[in-house]
KOLMARLUM-944271 format. One record per atom (N, C-alpha, C): residue number from 1; residue in three letters; x negated, y negated, z. Coordinates in steps of 0.1 Angstrom, whole numbers. Layout:
KOLMARLUM-944271
NUM, ALA, X, Y, Z
...
END
This chain:
KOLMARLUM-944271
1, UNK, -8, 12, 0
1, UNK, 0, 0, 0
1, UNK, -9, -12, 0
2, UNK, -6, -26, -5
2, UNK, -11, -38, -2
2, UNK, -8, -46, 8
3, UNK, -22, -50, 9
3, UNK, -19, -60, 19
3, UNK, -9, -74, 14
4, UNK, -4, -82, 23
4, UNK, 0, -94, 24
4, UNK, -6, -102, 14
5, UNK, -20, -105, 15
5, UNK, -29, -110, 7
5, UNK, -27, -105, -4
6, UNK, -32, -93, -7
6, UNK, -30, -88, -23
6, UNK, -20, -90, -26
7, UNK, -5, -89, -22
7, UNK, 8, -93, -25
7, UNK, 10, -108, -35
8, UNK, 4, -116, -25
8, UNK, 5, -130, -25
8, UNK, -5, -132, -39
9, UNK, -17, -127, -39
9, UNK, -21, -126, -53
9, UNK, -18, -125, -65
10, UNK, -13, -109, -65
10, UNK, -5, -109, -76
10, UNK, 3, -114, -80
11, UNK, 11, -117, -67
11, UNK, 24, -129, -75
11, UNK, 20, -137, -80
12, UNK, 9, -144, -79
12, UNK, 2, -156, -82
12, UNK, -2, -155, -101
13, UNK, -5, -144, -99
13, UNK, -10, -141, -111
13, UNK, 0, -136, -120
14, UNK, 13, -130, -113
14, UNK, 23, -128, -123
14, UNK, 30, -142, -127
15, UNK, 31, -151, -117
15, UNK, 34, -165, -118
15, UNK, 29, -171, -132
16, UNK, 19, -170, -135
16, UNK, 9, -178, -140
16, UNK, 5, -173, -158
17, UNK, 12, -158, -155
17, UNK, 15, -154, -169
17, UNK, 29, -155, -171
18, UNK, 38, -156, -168
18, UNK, 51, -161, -171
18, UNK, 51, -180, -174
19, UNK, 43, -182, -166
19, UNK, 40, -198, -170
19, UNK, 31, -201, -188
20, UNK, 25, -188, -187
20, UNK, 18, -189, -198
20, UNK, 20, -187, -212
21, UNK, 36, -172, -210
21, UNK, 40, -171, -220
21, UNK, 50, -184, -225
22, UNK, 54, -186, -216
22, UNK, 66, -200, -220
22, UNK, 58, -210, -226
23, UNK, 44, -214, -225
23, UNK, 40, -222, -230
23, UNK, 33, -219, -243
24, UNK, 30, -206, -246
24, UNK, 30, -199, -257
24, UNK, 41, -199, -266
25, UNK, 55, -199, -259
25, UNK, 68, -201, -269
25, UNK, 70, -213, -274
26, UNK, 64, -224, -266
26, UNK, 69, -240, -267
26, UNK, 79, -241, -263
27, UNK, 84, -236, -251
27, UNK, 91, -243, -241
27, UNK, 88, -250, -230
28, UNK, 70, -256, -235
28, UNK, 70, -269, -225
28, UNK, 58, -271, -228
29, UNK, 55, -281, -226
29, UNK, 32, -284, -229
29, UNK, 28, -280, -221
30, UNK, 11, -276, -233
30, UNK, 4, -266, -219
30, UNK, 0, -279, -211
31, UNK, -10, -277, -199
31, UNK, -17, -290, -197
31, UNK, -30, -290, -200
32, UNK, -39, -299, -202
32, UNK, -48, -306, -211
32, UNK, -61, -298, -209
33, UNK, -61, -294, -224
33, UNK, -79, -288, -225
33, UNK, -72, -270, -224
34, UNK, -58, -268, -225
34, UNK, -55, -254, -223
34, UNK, -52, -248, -238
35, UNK, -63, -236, -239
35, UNK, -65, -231, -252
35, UNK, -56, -217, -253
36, UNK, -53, -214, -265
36, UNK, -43, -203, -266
36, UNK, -51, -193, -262
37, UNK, -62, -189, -261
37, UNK, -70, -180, -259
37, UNK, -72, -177, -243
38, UNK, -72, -192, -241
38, UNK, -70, -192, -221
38, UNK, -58, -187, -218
39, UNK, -44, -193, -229
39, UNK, -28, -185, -225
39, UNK, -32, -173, -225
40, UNK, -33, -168, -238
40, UNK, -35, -154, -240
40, UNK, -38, -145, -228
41, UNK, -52, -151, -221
41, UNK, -57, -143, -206
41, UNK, -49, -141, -194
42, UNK, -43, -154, -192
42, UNK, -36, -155, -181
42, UNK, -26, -144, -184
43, UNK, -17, -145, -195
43, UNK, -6, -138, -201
43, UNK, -9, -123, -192
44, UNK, -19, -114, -205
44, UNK, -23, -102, -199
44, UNK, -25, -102, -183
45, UNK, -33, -109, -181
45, UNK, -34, -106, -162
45, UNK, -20, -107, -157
46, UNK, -14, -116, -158
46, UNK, -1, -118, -155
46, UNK, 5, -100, -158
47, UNK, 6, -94, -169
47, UNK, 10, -84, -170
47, UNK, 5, -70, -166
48, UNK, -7, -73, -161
48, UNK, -17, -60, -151
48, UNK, -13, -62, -139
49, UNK, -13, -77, -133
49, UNK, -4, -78, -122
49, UNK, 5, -72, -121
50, UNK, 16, -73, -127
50, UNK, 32, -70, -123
50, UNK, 31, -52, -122
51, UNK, 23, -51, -134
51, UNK, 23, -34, -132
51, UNK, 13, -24, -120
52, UNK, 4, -36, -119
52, UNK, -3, -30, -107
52, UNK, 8, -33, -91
53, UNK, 14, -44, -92
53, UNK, 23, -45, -79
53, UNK, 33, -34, -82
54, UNK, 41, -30, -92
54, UNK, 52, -17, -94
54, UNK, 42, -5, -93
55, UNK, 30, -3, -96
55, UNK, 26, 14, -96
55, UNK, 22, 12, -81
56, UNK, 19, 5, -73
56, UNK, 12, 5, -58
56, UNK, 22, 4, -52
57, UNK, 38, 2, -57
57, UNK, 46, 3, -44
57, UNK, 54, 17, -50
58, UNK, 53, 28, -54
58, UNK, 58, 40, -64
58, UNK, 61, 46, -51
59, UNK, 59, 47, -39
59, UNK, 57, 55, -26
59, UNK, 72, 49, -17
60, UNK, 74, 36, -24
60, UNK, 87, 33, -22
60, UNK, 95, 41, -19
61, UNK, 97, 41, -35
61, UNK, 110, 46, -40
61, UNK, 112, 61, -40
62, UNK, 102, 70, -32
62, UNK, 102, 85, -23
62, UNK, 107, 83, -12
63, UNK, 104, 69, -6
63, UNK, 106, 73, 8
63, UNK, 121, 65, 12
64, UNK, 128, 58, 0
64, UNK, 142, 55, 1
64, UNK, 150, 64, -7
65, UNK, 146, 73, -15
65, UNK, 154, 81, -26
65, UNK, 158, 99, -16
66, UNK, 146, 101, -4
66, UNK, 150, 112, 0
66, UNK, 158, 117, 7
67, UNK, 163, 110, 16
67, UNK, 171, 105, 24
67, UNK, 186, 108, 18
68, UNK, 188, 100, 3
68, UNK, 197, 97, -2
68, UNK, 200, 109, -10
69, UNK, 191, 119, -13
69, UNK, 193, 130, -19
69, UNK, 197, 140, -12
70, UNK, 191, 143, 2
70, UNK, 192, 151, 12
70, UNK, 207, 147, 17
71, UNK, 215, 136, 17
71, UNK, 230, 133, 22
71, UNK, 236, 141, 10
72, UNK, 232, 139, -5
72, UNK, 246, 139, -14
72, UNK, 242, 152, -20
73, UNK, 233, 158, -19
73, UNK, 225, 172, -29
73, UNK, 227, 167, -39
74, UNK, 225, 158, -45
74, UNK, 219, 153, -60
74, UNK, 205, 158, -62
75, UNK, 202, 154, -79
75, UNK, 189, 158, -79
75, UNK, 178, 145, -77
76, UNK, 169, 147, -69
76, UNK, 161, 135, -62
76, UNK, 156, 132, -75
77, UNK, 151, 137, -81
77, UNK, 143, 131, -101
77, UNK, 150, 120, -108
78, UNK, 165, 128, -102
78, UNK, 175, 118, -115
78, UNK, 176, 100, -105
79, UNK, 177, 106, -91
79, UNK, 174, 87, -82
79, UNK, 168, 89, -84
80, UNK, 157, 92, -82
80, UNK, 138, 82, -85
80, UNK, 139, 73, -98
81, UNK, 144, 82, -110
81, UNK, 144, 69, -124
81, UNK, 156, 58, -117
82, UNK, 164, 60, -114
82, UNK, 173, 51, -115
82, UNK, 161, 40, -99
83, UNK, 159, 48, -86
83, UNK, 152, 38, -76
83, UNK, 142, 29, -85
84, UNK, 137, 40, -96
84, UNK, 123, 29, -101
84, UNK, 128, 17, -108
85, UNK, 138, 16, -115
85, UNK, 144, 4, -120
85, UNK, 146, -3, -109
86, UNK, 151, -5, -98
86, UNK, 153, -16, -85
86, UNK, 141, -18, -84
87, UNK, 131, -7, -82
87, UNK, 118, -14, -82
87, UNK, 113, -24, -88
88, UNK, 114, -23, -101
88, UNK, 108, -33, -111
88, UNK, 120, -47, -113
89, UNK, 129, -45, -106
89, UNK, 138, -56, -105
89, UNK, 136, -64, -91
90, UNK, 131, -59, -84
90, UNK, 123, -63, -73
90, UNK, 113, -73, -75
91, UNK, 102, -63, -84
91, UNK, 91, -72, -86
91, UNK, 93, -80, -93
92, UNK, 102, -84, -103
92, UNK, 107, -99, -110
92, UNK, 114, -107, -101
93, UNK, 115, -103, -90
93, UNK, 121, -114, -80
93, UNK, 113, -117, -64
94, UNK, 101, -106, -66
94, UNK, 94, -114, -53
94, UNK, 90, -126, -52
95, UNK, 92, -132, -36
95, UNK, 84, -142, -30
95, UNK, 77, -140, -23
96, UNK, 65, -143, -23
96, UNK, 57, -136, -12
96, UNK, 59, -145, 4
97, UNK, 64, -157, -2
97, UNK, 66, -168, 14
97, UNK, 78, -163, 16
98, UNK, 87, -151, 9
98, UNK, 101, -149, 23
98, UNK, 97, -134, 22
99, UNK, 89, -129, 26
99, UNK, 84, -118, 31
99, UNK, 75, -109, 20
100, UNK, 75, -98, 31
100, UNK, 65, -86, 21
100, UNK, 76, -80, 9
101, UNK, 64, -75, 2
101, UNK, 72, -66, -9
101, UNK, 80, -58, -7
102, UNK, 76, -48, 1
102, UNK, 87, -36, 10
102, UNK, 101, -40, 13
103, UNK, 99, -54, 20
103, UNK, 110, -60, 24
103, UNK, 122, -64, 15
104, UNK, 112, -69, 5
104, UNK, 124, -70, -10
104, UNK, 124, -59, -18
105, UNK, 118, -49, -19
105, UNK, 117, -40, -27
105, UNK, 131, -28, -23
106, UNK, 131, -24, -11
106, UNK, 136, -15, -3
106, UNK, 151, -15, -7
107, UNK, 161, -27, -4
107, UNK, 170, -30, -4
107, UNK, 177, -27, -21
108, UNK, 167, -29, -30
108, UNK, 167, -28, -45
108, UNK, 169, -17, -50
109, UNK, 162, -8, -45
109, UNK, 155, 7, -45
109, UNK, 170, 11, -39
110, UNK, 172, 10, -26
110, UNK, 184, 17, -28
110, UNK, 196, 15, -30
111, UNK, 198, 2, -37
111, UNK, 210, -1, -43
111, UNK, 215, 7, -52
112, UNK, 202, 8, -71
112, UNK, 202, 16, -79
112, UNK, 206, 33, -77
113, UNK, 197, 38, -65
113, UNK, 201, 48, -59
113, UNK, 215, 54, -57
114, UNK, 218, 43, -49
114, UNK, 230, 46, -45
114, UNK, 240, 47, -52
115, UNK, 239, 33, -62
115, UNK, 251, 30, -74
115, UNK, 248, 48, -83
116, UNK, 237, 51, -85
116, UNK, 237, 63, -94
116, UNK, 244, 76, -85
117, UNK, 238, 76, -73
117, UNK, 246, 90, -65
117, UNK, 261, 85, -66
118, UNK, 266, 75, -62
118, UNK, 284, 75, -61
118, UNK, 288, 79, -72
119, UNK, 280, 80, -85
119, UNK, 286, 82, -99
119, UNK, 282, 95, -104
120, UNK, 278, 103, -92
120, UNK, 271, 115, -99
120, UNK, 263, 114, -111
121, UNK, 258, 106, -111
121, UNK, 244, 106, -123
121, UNK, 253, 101, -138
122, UNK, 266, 88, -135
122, UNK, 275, 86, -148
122, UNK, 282, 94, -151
123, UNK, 284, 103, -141
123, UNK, 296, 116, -149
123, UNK, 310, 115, -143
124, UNK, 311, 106, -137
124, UNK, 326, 104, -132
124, UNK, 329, 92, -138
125, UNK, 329, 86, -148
125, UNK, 334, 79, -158
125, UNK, 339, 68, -152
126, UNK, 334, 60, -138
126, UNK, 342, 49, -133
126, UNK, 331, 38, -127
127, UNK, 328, 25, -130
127, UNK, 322, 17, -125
127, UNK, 317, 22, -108
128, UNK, 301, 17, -104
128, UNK, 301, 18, -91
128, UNK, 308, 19, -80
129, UNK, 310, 4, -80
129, UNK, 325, -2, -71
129, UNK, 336, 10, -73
130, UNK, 339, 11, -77
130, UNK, 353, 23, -79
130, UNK, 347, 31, -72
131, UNK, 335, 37, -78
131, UNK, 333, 52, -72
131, UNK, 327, 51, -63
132, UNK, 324, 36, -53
132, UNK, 321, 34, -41
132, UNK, 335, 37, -30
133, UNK, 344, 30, -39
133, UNK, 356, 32, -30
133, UNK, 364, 47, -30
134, UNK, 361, 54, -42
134, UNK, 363, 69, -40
134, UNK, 360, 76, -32
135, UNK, 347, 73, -31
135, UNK, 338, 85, -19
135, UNK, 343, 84, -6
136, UNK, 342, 67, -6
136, UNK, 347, 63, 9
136, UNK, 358, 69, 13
137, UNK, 373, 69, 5
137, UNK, 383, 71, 7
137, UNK, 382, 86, 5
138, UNK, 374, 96, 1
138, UNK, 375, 113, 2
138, UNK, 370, 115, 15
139, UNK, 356, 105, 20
139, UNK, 352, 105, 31
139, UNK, 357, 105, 43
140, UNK, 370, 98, 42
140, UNK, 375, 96, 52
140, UNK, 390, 101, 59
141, UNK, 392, 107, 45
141, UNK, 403, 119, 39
141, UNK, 399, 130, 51
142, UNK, 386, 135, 46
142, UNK, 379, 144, 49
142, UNK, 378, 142, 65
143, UNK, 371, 133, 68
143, UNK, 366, 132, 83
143, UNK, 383, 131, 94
144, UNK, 396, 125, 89
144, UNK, 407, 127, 96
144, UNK, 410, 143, 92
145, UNK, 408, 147, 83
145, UNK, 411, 161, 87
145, UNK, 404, 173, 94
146, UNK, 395, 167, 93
146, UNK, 381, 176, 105
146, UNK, 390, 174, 114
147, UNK, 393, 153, 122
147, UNK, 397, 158, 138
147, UNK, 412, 160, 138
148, UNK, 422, 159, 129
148, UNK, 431, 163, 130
148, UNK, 436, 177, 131
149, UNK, 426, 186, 122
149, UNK, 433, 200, 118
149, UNK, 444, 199, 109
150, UNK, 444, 191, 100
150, UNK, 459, 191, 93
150, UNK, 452, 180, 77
151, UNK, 461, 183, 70
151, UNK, 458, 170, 56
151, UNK, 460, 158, 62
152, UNK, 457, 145, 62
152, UNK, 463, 134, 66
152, UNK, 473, 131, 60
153, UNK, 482, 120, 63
153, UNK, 490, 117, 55
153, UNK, 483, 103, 46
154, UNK, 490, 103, 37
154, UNK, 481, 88, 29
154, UNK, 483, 75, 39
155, UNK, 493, 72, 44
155, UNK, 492, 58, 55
155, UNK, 482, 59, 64
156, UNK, 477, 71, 71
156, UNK, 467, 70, 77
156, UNK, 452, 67, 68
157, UNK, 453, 76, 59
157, UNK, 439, 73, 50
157, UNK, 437, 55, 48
158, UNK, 451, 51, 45
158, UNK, 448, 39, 39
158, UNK, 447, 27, 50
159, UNK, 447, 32, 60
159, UNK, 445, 22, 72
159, UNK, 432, 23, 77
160, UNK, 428, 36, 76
160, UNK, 413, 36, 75
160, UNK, 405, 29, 68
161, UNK, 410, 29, 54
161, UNK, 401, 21, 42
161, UNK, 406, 6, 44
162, UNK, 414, 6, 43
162, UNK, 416, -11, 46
162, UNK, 421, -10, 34
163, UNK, 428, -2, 26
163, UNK, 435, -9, 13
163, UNK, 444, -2, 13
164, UNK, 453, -4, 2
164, UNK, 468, -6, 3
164, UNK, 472, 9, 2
165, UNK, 483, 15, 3
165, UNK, 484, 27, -3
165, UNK, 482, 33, -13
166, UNK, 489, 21, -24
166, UNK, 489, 25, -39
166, UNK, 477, 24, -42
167, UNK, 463, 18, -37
167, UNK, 450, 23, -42
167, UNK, 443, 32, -37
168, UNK, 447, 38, -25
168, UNK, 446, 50, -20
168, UNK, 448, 61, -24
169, UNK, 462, 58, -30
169, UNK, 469, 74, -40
169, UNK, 464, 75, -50
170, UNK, 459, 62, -57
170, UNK, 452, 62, -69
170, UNK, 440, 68, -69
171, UNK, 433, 67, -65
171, UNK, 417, 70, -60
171, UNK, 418, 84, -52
172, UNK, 428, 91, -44
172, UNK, 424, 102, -40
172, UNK, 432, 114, -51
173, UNK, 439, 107, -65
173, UNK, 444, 110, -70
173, UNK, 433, 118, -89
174, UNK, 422, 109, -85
174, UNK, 416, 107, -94
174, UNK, 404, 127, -96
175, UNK, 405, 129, -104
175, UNK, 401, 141, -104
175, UNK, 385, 141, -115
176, UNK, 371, 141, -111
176, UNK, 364, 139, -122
176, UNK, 361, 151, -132
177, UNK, 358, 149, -144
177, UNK, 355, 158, -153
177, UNK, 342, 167, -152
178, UNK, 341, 174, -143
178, UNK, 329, 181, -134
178, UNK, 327, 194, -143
179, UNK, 316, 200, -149
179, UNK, 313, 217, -150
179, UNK, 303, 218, -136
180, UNK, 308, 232, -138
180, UNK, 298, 239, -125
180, UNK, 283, 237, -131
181, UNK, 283, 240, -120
181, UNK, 263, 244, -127
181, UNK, 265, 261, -129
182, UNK, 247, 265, -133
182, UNK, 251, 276, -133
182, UNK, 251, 287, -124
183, UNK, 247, 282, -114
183, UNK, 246, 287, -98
183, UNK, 263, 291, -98
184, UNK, 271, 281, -101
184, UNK, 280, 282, -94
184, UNK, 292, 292, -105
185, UNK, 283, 287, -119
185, UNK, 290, 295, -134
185, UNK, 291, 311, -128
186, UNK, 275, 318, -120
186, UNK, 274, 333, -118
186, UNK, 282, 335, -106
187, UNK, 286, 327, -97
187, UNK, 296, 327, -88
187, UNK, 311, 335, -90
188, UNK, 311, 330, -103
188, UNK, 328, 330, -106
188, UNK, 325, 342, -111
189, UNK, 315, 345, -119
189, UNK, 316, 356, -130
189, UNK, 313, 366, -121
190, UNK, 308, 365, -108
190, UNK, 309, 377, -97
190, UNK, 323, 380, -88
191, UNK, 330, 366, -92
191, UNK, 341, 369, -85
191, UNK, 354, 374, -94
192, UNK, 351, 379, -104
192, UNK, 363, 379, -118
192, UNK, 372, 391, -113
193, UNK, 364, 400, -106
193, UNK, 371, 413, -104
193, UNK, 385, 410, -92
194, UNK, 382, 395, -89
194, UNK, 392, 388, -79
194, UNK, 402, 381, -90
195, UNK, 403, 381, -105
195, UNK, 409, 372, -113
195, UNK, 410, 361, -111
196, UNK, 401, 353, -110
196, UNK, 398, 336, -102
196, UNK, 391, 334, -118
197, UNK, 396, 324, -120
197, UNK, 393, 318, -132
197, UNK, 385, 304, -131
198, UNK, 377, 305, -140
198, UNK, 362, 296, -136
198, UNK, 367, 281, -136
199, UNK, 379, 274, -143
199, UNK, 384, 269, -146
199, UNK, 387, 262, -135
200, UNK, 394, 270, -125
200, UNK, 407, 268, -111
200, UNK, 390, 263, -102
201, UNK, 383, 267, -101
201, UNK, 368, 269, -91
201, UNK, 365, 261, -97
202, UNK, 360, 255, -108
202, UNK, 358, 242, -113
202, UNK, 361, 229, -107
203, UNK, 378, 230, -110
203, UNK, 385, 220, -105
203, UNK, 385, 218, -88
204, UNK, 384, 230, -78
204, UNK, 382, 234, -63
204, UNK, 370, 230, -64
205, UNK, 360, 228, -67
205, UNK, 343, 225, -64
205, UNK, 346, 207, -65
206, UNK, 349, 202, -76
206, UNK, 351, 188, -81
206, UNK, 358, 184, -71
207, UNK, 365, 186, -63
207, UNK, 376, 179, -50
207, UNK, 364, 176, -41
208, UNK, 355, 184, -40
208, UNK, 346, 183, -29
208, UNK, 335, 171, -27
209, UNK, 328, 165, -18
209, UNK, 316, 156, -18
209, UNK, 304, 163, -25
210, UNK, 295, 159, -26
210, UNK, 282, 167, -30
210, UNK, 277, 171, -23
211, UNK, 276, 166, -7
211, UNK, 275, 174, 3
211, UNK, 284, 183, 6
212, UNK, 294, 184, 4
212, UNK, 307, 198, 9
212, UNK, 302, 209, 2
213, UNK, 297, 205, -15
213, UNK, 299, 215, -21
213, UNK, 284, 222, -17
214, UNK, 276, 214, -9
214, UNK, 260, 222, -13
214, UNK, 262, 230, 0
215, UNK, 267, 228, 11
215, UNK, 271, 235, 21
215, UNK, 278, 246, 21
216, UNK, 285, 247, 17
216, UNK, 297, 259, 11
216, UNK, 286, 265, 1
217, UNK, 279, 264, -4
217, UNK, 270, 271, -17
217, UNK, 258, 276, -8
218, UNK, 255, 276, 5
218, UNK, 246, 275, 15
218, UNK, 253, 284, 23
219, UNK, 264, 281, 28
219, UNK, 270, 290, 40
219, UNK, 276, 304, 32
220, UNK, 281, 303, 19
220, UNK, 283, 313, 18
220, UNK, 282, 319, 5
221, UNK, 266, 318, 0
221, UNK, 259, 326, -8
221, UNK, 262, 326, -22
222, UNK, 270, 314, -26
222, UNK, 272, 309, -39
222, UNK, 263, 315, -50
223, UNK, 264, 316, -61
223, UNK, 254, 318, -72
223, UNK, 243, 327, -68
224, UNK, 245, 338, -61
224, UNK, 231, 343, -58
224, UNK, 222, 339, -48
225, UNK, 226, 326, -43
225, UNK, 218, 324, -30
225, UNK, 218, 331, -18
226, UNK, 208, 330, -13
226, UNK, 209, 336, 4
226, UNK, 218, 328, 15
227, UNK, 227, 336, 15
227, UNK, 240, 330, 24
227, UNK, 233, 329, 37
228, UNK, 230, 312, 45
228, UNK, 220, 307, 55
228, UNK, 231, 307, 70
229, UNK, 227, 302, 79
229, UNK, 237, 302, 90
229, UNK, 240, 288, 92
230, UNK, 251, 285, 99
230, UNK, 250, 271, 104
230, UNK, 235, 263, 107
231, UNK, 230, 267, 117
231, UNK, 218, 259, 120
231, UNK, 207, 260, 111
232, UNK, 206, 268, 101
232, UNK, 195, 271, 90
232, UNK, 197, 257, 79
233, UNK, 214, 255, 79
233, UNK, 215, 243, 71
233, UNK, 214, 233, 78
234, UNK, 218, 237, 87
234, UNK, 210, 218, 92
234, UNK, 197, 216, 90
235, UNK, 188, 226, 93
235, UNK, 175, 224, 92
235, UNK, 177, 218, 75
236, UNK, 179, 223, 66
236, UNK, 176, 220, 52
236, UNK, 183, 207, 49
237, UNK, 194, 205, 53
237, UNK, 197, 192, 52
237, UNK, 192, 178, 63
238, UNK, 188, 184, 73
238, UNK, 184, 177, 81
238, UNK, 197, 165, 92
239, UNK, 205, 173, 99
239, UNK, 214, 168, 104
239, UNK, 219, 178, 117
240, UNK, 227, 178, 120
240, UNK, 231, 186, 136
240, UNK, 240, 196, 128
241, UNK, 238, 213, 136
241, UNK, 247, 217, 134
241, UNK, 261, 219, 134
242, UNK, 266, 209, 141
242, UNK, 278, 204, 141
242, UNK, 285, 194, 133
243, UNK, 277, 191, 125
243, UNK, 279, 179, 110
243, UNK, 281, 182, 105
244, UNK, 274, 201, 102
244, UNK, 275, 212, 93
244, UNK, 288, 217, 94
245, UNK, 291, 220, 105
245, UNK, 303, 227, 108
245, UNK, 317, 218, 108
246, UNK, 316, 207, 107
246, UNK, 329, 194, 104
246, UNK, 327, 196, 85
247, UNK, 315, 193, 79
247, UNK, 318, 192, 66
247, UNK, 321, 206, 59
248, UNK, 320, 217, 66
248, UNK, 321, 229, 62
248, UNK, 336, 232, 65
249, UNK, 341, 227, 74
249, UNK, 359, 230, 77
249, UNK, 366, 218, 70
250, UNK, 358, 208, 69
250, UNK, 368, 196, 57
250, UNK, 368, 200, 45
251, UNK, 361, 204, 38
251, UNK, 354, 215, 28
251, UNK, 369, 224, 26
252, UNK, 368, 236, 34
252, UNK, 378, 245, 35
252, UNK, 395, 238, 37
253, UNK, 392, 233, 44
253, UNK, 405, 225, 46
253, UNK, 415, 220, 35
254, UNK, 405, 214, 25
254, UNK, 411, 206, 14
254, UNK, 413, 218, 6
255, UNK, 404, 229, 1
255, UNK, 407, 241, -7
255, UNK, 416, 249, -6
256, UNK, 421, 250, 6
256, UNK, 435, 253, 12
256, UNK, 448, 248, 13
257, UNK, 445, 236, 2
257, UNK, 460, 227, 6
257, UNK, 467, 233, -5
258, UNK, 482, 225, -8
258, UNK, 487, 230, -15
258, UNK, 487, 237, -31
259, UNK, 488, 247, -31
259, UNK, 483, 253, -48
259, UNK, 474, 258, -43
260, UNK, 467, 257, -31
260, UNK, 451, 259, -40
260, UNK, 449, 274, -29
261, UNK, 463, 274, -21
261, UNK, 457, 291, -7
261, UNK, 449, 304, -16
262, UNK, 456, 306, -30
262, UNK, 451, 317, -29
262, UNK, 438, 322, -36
263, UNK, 436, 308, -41
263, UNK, 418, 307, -46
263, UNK, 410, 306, -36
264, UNK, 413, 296, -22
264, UNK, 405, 294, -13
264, UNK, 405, 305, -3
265, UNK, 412, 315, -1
265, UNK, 412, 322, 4
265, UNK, 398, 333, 3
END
């Protein structure tokens, strides 16, 4: 990582080729005795800068992307491209006088992140915001029916979210266009001799968080996996056995609702 100093440098020097190219475009005079050949320099440094401040902070966007993969079981590769763009939107916006890079960097890093996990990597076909407010609202679907033991009803969900009902029914209404993987493709085709059609398991997997579904694929040996214990997954996810065991009954709970007893069964 850089120091303070080197931070403040670079900027200096990214400063100075952004000042350089503009005066290369003629969007303003150079000042006096300044040769295209001097722009030219500054330009390049300016552009070794910016790339030496984005490859020296790359350790970033590991150490805000894991975290965020280990909650949703996404694939951590597919955040990292999306964290590295916050990064570099970062570094066109540092000041070195209102803090360190980390400090602006971090918040960036996991913005992109996050906008990409709510969307499953663009495959739920709905701006951020939307699919911010989906999760929230499955989230919380989910967490009243852990302490209730029962579905909630929609007036409760939507007093939780703070929005109205009719965007609550909308949104818990919303079903995305999900394939299994193929973990979960050998699943079905082990369970055929049960007549469960890959189709119905498709659509029962898709209801779930990305965390519900990786727990249930964990606890009970999905695709060929080694079916783990409660506390084995906490260890892998990194959370209390008992987080395990709420997302694993909210999980079941919803697969159980109406239509769906004798697939979840």
């Amino acid at each position: 990582m850089l120091t303070p100093q080197q931070e403040a440098d670079l900027s200096r020097r990214i400063e100075a080729g952004l000042v350089a190219d503009a005066v290369a475009a003629g969007m303003f005079a150079a000042a006096a005795g300044a040769t295209p050949e001097e722009l030219a320099r500054l330009s390049a440094q300016g552009r070794a800068a910016f790339a030496e401040l984005v490859e020296r902070n790359l350790a970033l966007v590991g150490f805000v992307v894991a975290p965020i993969a280990r909650a949703t079981g996404l694939d951590r590769d597919e955040l990292a491209q999306e964290g590295r763009v916050g990064l570099v939107e970062a570094a066109w916006r540092f000041d070195p006088t209102r803090g360190s890079f980390a400090s602006c960097a971090i918040p960036w890093i996991r913005m992109r992140a996050w906008d990409e996990a709510v969307t499953a990597h663009g495959s739920l076909g709905m701006p951020p915001r939307r699919a911010r407010q989906w999760r929230r609202a499955l989230a919380i679907r989910d967490a009243l029916a852990s302490g209730m033991a029962r579905a909630p009803r929609l007036d409760e969900v939507a007093a939780q979210t703070g929005e109205s009902e009719a965007v609550v029914r909308s949104l818990l209404a919303f079903r995305p266009a999900c394939r299994l993987t193929p973990e979960h493709e050998e699943a079905v085709t082990a369970a055929e001799p049960r007549e469960v059609a890959a189709l119905d398991v498709s659509g029962m997997l898709a209801r779930l968080s990305p965390i519900q579904r990786r727990i249930l694929v964990l606890r009970h040996g999905l695709g060929g996996e080694e079916m783990l214990s409660t506390a084995r997954i906490a260890d892998v996810l990194r959370c209390s056995p008992s987080t395990v065991r709420r997302y694993e009954q909210a999980a079941l709970t919803l697969l159980r609702g109406p239509g769906e007893g004798a697939l979840a069964a």
